[in-house]
C-alpha positions as CSV (number, residue, x, y, z in Angstrom):
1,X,159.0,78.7,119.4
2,X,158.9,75.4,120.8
3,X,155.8,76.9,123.5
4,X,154.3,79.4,125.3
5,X,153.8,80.0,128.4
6,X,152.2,82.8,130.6
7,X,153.7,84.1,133.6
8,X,153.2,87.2,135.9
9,X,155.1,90.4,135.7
10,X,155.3,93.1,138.0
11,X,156.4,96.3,137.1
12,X,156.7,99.7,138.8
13,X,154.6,102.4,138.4
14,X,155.8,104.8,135.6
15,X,154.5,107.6,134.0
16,X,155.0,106.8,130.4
17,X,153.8,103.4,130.6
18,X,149.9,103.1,129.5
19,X,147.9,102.6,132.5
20,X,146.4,98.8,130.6
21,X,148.9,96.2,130.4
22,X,151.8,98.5,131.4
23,X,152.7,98.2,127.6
24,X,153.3,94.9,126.9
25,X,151.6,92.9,124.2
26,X,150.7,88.8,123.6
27,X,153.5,87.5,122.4
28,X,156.4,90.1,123.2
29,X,160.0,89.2,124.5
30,X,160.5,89.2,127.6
31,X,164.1,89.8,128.6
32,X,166.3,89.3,131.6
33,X,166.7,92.5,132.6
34,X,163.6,92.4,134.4
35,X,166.1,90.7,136.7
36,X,168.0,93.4,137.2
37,X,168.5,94.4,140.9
38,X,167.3,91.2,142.2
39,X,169.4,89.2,144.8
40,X,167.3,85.9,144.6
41,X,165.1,83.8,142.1
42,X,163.0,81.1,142.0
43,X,163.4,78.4,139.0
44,X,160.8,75.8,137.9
45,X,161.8,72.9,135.7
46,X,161.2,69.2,134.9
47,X,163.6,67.1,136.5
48,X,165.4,64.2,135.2
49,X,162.9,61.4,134.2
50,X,165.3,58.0,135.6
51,X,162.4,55.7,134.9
52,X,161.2,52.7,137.2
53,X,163.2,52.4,140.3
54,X,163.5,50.4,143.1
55,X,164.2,51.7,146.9
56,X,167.7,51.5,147.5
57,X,168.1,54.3,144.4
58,X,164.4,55.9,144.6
59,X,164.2,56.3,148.6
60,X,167.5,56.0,149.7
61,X,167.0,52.5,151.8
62,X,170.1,50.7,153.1
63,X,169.2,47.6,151.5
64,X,170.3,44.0,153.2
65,X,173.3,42.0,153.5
66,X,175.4,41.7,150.7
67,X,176.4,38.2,150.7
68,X,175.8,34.8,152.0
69,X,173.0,34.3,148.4
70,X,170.6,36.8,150.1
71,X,168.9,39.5,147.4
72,X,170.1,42.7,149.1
73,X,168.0,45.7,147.2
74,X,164.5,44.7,148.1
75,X,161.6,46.1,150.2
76,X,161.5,43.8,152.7
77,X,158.7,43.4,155.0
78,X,156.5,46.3,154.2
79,X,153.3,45.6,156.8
80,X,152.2,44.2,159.9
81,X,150.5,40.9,160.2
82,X,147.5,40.7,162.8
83,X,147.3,44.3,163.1
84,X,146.4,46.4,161.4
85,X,146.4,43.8,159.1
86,X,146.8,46.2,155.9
87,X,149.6,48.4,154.3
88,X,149.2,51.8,155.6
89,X,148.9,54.5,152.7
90,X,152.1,56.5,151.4
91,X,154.3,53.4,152.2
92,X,157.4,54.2,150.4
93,X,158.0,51.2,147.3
94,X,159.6,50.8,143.9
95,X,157.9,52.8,141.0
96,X,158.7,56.0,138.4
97,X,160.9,58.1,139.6
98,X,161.6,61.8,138.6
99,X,160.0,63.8,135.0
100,X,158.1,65.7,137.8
101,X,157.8,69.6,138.0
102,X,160.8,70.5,140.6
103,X,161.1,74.7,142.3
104,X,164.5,75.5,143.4
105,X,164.1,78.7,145.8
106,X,165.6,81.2,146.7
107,X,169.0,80.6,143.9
108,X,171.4,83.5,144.8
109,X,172.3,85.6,141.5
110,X,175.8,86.1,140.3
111,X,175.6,88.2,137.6
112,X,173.6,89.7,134.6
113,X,174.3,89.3,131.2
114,X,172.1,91.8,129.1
115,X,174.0,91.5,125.5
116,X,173.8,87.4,125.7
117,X,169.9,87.3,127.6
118,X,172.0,85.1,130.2
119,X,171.2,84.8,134.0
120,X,174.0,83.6,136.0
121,X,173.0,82.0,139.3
122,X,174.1,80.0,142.3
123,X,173.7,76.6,142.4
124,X,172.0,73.6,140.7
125,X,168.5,74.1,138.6
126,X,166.3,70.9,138.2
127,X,166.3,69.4,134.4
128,X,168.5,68.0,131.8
129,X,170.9,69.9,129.8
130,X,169.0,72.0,127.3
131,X,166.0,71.4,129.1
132,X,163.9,74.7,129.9
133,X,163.3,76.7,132.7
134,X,161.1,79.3,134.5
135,X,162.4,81.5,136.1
136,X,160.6,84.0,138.5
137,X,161.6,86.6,141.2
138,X,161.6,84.6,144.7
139,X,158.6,84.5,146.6
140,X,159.7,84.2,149.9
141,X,163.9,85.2,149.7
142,X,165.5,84.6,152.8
143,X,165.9,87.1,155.8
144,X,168.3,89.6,155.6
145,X,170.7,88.5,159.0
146,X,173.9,88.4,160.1
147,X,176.8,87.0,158.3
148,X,174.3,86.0,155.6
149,X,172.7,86.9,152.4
150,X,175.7,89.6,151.6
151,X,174.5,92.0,154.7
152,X,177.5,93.6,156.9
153,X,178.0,91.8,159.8
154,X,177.2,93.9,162.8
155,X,178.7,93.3,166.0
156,X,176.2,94.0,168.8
157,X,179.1,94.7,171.5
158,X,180.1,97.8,169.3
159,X,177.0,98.5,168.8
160,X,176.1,98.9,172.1
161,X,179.1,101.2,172.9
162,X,178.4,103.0,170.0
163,X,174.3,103.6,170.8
164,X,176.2,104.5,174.6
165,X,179.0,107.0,173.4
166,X,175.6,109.0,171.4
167,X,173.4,108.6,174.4
């Protein structure tokens, strides 16, 4: 085991379960089925570490010209002169960028693969290759509304007729 790590579990009430720790011990497998019947997940990972940036790559600035001898990824001016005479706080500069804890919410999942232990989900998860993961159910999964998160799409015209028809 390369480390351990605690995370909560809920599980539902059932009758053959002990009442204390629903029957689960320190140091038990959990499994994905525990997935099963879910629609979303949240994942938890360490992004990519890319080192010591500077802003063009880190926050996305435009940079200057590009010709004409003038150095066109730096800062720039970064601060006012006679006031307030300082560099306000949070200015956005060179420095380490990414090997930070990154949450993707609400990843939709495809599919459930109980024989392998593998989750199948929808979209980009934060780390390297082989890097690890934590996965949880999602806190806050998106509304159920029309024309998205796999719900019928209800049109509200027929509706109305219908609810008038009954009426």
């Amino acid at each position: 085991m390369k480390f351990v790590r605690e995370v909560p579990l809920e599980f539902e009430e059932k009758a053959e379960a002990p009442v204390a720790g629903n029957g689960l011990k320190a140091g038990d497998r959990v499994l994905v089925d525990i997935f099963d019947g879910e629609k979303f997940v949240d994942i938890v990972g360490i992004s990519k570490g890319k080192g010591f940036q500077g802003v063009v790559k880190r926050h996305h600035f435009g940079g200057g010209p590009k010709s004409h001898g003038s150095m066109f990824q730096i800062t720039g001016s970064i601060g006012s002169s006679a006031f307030p005479s300082r560099v306000f706080k949070g200015m956005r500069m060179s420095g380490h960028m990414g090997n930070a804890r990154v949450t993707a919410r609400n990843l939709r999942v495809l599919g459930l693969d109980k024989d392998d232990n593998l989750l199948v989900v929808e979209g980009s998860v934060p780390g390297p290759n082989g890097g690890y993961l934590v996965i949880m159910k999602a806190k806050k999964p998106p509304r159920e509304r029309r024309g998205f998160a796999g719900a019928a799409t209800v049109d509200p015209l027929k509706a109305a007729k219908r609810a008038a028809k009954k009426g």
